[in-house]
C-alpha positions in Angstrom: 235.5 30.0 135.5 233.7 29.7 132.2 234.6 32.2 129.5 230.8 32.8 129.3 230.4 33.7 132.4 228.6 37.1 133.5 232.0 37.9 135.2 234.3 37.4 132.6 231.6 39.2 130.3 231.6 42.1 132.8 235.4 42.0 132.4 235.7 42.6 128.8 232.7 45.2 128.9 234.9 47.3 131.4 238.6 46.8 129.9 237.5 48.5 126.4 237.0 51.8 127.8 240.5 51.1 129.7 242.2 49.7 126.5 241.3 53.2 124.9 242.3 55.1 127.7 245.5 53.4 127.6 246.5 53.3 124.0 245.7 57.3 124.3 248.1 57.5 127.1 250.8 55.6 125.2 250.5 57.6 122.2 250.7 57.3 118.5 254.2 56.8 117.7 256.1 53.7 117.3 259.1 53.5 119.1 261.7 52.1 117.4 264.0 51.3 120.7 263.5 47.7 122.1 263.5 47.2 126.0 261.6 45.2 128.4 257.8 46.4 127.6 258.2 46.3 124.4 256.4 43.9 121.6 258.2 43.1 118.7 256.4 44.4 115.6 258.2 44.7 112.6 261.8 45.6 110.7 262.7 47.9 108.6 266.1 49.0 106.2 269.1 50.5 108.9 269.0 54.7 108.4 272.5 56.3 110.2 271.5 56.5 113.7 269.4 54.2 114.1 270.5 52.2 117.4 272.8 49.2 116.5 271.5 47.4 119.4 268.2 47.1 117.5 269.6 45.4 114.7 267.7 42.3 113.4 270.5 40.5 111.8 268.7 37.4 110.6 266.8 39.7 108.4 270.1 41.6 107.5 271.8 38.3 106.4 269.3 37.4 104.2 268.5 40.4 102.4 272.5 41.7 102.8 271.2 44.9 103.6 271.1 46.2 107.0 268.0 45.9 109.0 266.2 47.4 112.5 263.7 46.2 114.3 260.8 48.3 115.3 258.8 47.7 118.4 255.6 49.5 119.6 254.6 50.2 123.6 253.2 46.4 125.3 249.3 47.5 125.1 248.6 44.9 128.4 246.3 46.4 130.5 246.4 46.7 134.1 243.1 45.8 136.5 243.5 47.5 140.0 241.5 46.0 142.3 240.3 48.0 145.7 237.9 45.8 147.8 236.3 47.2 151.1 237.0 45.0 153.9 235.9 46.8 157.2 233.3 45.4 159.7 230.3 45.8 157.5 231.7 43.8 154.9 230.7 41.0 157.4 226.9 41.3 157.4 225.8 38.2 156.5 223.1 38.0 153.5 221.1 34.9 152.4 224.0 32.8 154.5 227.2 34.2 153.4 229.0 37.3 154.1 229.7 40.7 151.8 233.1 40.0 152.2 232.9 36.3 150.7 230.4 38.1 147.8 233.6 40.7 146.9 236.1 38.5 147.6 234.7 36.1 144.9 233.8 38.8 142.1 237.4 40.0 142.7 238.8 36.4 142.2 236.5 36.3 138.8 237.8 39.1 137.4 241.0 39.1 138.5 241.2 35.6 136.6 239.7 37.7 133.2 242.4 39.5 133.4 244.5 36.5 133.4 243.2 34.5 131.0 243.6 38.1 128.4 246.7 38.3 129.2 247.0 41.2 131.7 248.0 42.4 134.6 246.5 42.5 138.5 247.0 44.5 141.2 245.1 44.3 145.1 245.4 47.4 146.3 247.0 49.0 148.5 249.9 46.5 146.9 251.8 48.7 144.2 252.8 45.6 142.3 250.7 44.3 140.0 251.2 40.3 139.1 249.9 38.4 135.6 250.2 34.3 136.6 248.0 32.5 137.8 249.5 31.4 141.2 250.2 35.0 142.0 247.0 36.5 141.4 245.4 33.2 144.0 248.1 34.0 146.5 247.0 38.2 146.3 243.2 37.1 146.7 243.8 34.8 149.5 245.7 37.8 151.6 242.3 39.9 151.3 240.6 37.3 153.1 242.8 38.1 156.1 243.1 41.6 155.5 242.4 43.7 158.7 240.1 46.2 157.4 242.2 48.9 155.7 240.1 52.1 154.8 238.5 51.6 151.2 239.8 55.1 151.1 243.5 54.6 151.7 243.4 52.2 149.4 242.4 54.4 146.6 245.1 57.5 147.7 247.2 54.5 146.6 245.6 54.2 143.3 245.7 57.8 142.8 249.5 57.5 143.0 251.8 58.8 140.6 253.8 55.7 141.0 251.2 53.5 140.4 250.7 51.9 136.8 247.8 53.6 134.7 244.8 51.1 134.2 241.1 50.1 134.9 240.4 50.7 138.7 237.6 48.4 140.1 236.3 49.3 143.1 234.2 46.9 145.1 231.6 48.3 148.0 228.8 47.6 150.1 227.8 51.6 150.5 227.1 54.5 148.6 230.6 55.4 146.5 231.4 59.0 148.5 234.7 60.1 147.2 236.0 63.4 147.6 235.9 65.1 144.7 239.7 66.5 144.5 240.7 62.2 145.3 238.2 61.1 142.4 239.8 64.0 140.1 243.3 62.4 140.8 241.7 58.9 140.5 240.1 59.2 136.9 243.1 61.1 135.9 244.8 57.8 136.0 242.5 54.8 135.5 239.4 54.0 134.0 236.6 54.1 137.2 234.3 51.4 137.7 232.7 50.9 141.3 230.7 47.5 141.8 228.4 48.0 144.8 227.1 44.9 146.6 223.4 44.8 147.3 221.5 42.7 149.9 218.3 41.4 148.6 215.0 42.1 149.8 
């Protein structure tokens, strides 16, 4: 898929509003403990207490002084991806199905997310995935997927233990989500809803 294309376009368009969210919900400090998560960012001179494990010693044997280093929260966002795939998704329009039409803009921006570096989850999975391989393998299960309610899916995203992120859902109806599940939804991810159209 070309970087140019309206897809990957549509991708960046909708991950900005998620970025912000995100770098909201990690906050404003730096933390200066490293663990997995965490980008490297900078050093700085040893205060007492400071965590010994954090100690960047190639700086602290050249300068002879001790040194830290100082990390900041991993900014990667996360693209949850809830597709409906009950009996209307089969309707056939200009000689292909609704399912084959979601199933493809999913792959698309799925593959955005790749390519920037961030993460992507199928719902109802709770695990989201960032190579290439993986994300294939979670779009080809959807094509046998049995038709799990669009709306189970998104109990799912509105879970606690789900990772915060940019939610796309992709439909052939009218979005009708109960307001108390769309409360708990937006609470957590930035909402986008793609709804297929037949033509004329």
């Amino acid at each position: 898929m070309s970087g140019r294309s309206p897809i990957a376009a549509l991708y960046r368009l909708a991950a900005r509003p998620g970025r912000s969210v995100l770098d909201a919900l990690a906050g404003a400090c730096r933390s200066a403990a490293l663990h997995p998560g965490l980008d490297l960012d900078a050093v700085r001179p040893y205060v007492l207490g400071d965590d010994v494990r954090t100690m960047a010693w190639h700086v602290t044997a050249r300068t002879g002084r001790p040194h830290v280093r100082l990390a900041h929260p991993e900014r990667a966002l996360t693209l949850w991806l809830a597709l409906e795939t009950g009996p209307g998704m089969d309707a056939l329009a200009l000689g292909r199905s609704r399912r084959a039409a979601a199933l493809e803009i999913a792959a698309a921006l799925a593959f955005a997310a790749q390519r920037a570096g961030d993460r992507t989850g199928l719902l109802p999975g709770r695990a989201p995935v960032r190579d290439r391989v993986s994300v294939a393998r979670a779009i080809a299960r959807l094509e046998r997927e049995d038709g799990m309610p669009l709306e189970e899916k998104l109990r799912v995203a509105a879970d606690r233990a789900v990772r915060r992120g940019l939610l796309v859902v992709i439909t052939h109806a009218a979005a009708q989500f109960e307001p108390s599940l769309l409360r708990a939804i937006t609470a957590r991810h930035a909402l986008v809803v793609l709804r297929l159209i037949d033509p004329a």
